[in-house]
N, C-alpha and C positions, 0 to 999 in steps of 0.2 A: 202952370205946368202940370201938376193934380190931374187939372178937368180934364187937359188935352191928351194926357195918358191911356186913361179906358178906352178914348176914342181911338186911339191910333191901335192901340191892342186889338182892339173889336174890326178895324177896319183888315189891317194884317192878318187875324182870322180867316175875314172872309174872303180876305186876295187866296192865299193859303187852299183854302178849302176849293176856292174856283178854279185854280190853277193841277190841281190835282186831282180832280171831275173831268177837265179838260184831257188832264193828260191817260185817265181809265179810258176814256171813247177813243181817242185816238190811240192808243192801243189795242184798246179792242178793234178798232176797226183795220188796222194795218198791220195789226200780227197775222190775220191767214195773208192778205199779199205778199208780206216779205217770207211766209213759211213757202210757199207756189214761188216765188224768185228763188229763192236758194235751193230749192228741188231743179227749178231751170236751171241755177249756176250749175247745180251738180253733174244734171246730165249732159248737158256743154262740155262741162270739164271731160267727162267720159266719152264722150263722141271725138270733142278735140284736146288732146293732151297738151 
């Protein structure tokens, strides 16, 4: 139980850390398209009420 501890720590880490690298890219790359949709929703809304 010991030995298989640091390992699962160290593994959980690196899920962790991969999992939240993932999720800065895909933020960074699909926060300007939903800022350009929600400028479209807006001006939709404005055009059609």
């Amino acid at each position: 139980m010991m030995m298989t501890s640091p390992l699962f720590l160290l593994i959980l880490k690196a899920l962790v850390t991969f999992f939240k690298d993932i999720f800065v890219y895909i933020s960074q790359f699909f926060g300007p398209c939903l800022h350009v949709f929600a400028a479209m929703r807006i001006m939709v809304s404005f055009v059609i009420p």
